[in-house]
C-alpha positions in Angstrom: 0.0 0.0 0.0 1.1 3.3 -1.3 -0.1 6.6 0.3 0.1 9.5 -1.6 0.0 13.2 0.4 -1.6 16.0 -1.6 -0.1 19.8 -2.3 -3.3 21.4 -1.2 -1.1 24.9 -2.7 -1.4 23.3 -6.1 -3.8 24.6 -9.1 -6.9 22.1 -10.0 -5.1 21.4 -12.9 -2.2 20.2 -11.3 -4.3 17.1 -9.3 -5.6 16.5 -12.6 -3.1 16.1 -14.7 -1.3 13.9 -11.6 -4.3 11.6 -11.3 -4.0 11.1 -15.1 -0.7 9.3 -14.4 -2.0 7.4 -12.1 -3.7 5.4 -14.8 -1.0 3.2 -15.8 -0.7 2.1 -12.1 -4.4 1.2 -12.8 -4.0 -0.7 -16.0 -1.0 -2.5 -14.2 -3.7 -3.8 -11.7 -3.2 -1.4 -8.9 -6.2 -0.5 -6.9 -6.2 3.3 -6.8 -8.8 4.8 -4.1 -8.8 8.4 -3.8 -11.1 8.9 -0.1 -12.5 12.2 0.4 -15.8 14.3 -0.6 -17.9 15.8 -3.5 -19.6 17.9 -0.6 -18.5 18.5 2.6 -19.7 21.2 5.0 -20.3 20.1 8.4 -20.5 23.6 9.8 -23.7 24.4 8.0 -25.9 20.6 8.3 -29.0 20.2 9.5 -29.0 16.8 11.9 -32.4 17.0 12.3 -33.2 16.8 8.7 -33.2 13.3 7.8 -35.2 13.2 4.5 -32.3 14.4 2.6 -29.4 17.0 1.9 -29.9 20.9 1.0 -30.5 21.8 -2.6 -26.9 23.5 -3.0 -25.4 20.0 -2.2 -28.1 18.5 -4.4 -26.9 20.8 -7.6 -23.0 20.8 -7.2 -23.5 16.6 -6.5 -25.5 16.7 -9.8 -22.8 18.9 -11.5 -20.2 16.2 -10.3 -22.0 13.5 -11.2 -22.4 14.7 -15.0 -18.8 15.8 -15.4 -17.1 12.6 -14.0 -19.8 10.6 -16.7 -18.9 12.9 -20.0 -16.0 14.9 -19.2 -13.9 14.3 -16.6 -10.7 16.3 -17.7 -13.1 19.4 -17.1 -13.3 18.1 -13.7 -11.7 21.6 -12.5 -14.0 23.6 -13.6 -16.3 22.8 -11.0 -14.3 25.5 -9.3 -16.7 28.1 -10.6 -20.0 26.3 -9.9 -22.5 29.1 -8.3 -22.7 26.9 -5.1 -18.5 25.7 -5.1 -18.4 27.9 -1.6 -21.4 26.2 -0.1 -20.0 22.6 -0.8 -16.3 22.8 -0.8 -15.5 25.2 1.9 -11.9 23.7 2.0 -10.1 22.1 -0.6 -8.8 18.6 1.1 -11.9 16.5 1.2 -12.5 17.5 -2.4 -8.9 17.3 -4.0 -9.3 13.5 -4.2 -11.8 13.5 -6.7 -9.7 15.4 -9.0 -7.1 12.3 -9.1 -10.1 9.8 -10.1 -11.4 11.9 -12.0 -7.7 12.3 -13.7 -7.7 8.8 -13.7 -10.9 8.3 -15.9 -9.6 11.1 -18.4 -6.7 8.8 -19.0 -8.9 5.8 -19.6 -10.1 4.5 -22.8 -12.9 3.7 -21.6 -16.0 5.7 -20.5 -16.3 6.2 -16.6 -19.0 4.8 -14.9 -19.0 6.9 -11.7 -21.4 5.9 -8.8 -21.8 9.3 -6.9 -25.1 8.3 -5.0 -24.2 5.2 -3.1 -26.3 2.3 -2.7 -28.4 3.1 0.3 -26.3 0.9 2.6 -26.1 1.9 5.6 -23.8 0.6 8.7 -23.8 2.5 12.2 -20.5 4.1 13.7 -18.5 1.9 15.3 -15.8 -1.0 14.6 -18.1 -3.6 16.2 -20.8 -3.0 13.8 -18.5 -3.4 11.1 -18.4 -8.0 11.6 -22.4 -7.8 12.5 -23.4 -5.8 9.9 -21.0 -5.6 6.9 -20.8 -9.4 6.1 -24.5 -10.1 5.5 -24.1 -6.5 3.0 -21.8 -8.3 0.5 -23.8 -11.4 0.8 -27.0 -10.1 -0.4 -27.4 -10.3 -4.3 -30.6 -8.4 -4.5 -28.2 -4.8 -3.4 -26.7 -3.1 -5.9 -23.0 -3.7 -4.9 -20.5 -5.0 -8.1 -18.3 -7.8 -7.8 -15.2 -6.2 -7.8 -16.6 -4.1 -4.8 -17.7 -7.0 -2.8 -14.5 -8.8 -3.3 -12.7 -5.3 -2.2 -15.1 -5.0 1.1 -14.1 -8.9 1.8 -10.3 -8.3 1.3 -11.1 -5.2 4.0 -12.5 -7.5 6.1 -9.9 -10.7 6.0 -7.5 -7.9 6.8 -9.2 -6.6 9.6 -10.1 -9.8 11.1 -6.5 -10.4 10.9 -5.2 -7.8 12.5 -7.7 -8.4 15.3 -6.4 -11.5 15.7 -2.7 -9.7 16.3 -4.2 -7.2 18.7 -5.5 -10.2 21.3 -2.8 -12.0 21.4 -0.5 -9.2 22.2 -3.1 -8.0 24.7 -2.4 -12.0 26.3 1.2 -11.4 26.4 0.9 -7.6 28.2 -1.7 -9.0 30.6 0.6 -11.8 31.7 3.5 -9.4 32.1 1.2 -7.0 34.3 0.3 -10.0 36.4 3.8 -11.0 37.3 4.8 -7.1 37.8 4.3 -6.0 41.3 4.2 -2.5 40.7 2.7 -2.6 37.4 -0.4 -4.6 39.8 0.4 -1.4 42.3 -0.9 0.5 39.6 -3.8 -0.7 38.2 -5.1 0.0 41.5 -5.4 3.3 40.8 -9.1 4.9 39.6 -8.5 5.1 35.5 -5.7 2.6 34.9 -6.0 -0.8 34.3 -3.1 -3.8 33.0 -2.8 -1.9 29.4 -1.8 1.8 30.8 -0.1 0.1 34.0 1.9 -2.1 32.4 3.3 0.6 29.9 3.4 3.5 32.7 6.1 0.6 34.3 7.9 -0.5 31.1 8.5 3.3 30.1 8.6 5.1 33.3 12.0 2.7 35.0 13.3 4.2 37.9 10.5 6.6 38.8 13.5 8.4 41.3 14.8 9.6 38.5 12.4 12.4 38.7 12.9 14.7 41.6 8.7 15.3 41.7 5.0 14.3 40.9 5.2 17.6 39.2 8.4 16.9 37.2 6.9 13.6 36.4 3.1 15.1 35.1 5.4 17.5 33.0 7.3 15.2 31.2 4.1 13.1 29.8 2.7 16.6 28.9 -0.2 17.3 31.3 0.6 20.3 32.8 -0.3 23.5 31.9 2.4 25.5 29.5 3.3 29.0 30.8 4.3 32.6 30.0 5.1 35.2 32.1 5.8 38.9 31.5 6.0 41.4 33.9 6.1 38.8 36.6 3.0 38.0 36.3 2.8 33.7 35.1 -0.5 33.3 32.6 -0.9 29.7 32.5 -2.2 28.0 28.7 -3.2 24.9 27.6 -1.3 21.9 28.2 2.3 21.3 26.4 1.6 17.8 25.2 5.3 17.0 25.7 6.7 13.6 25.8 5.0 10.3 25.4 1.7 10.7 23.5 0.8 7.0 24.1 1.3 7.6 27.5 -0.8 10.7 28.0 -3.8 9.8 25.8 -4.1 6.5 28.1 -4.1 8.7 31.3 -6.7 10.9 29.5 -8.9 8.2 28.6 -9.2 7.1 31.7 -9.6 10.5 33.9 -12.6 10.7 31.6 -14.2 7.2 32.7 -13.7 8.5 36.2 -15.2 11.8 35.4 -17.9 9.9 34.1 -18.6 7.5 36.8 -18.3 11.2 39.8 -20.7 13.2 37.7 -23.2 9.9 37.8 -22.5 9.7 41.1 -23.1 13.4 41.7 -21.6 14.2 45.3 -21.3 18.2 45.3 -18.2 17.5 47.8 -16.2 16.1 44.9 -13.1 17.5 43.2 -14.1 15.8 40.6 -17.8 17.0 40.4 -16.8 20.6 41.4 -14.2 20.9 38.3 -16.7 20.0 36.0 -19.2 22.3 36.6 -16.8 25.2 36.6 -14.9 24.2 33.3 -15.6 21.9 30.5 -14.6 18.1 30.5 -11.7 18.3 28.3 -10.3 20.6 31.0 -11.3 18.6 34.0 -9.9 15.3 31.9 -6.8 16.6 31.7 -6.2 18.2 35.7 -7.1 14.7 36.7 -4.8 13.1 34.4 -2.3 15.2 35.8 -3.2 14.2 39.4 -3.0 10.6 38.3 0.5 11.3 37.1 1.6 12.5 40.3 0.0 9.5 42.0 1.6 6.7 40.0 4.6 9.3 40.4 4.2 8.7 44.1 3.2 5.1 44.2 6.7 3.8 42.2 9.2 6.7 44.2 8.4 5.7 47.2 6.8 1.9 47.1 3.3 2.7 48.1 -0.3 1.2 47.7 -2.6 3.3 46.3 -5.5 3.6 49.0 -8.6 6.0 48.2 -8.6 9.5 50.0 -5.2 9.7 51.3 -3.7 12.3 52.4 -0.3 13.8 52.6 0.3 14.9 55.9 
């Protein structure tokens, strides 16, 4: 698999004239896909409208549609379609289109573009994908060409695969965090379990080597980033420094423990209080960084984690 990164800074023409040599990767039996969007204006959709799209999107779809089936090198000039501000806001959902369309220029053959779907639907999700997709390509009575079914199956032999690779690895780091004391010390804590324990352990080491909980939360990135002029500090948002694995799993799960206080709902809560003064992104990340400091303080200095303590 090849991935190809577009020059957004580039004229129309330019895509175009690119996607045309793409073709002989096509006739050579390479599978080109070119993912992105005819329309695409999320600012401006109506989620409550479920009979169907605005006319705008309607007209430059239509526009797309008949220019992809009869002249596809002209593919450009949907630049200077009446509703082109409407439906391509920004260029790099709709760039990829160009490339097919440079693609089908170059072919000797007429196009046969498919720009309304097939009325398949599957919800979000990656475990709706092995209920729901599977019966999809089955079905003869849809819509769906062979070349696209076999595609969809490939996707999913692939998928299934790699699935496969995911649980067995998640064996081997469970069996690690069940023969490592402090990695066990860990998960003990509200918001880590055996995944972020066991790689807190394997990347922290020595957890001395950090002179504080505060040094500690600074070097995964979940502290604050500051400025100060005039003496005066003005604190910003955090300065995602260090180990992004590390500090999205501490994120992740300050925000199941946000979830589970604000179900609870006691008013005395840190938790509870922080939320209703700022947003939960915010409250996420000041309770990853007091996580930090706790595993900080578990791993220095050998403690148990135990619920409410106290420094005295």
């Amino acid at each position: 698999m090849v991935q190809l990164s577009l020059n957004s800074l580039k004229p129309m023409s330019y895509h175009v004239e690119l996607g045309a040599k793409l073709d002989a990767l096509r006739r050579r039996g390479v599978l080109v896909v070119s993912s992105g969007n005819v329309v695409h204006n999320l600012r401006v959709i109506d989620w409550h409208n479920r009979e169907g799209g605005e006319d705008w999107a309607h007209r430059f779809d239509d526009a797309a549609a008949d220019l992809m089936s009869n002249r596809p090198e002209d593919i450009a000039s949907l630049t200077e379609h009446p509703d082109v501000s409407m439906a391509v806001p920004t260029p790099d959902h709709f760039l990829p289109l160009l490339y097919t369309a440079g693609i089908a220029a170059a072919s000797p053959g007429k196009a046969k573009p498919i720009l309304r779907g097939y009325g398949l639907v599957v919800p979000q999700g990656i475990a709706y994908i092995a209920q729901r997709v599977p019966p999809l390509i089955e079905d003869a009575e849809n819509e769906l060409p062979g070349n696209f079914r076999l595609l969809i199956q490939r996707l999913l032999d692939h998928l299934k695969a790699l699935q496969e690779q995911v649980d067995e690895i998640e064996v081997q780091i469970k069996a690690w965090h069940r023969a490592s004391e402090a990695s066990q010390r860990l998960e003990k804590v509200p918001g880590i379990g055996p995944l972020t324990a066991s790689a807190l352990v394997a990347s922290i080491g020595d957890a001395k080597n950090f002179d504080s909980g505060r040094q500690f939360a600074a070097w995964l990135g979940v502290v604050p980033r500051q400025h100060s002029s005039g003496g005066k500090p003005t604190l910003l948002g955090m300065s995602k420094r260090g180990d992004a694995y590390l500090r999205t799993m501490l994120i992740h799960g300050a925000r199941s423990v946000i979830y589970r206080a604000t179900q609870k709902a006691d008013p005395d809560s840190w938790l509870v209080k922080i939320t209703t003064r700022r947003n939960k992104n915010v409250a996420a990340v000041a309770m990853a960084n007091k996580t930090a400091r706790t595993v900080w303080a578990l791993l220095a200095h050998g403690r148990e984690f135990k619920a409410g303590y106290a420094a005295a």
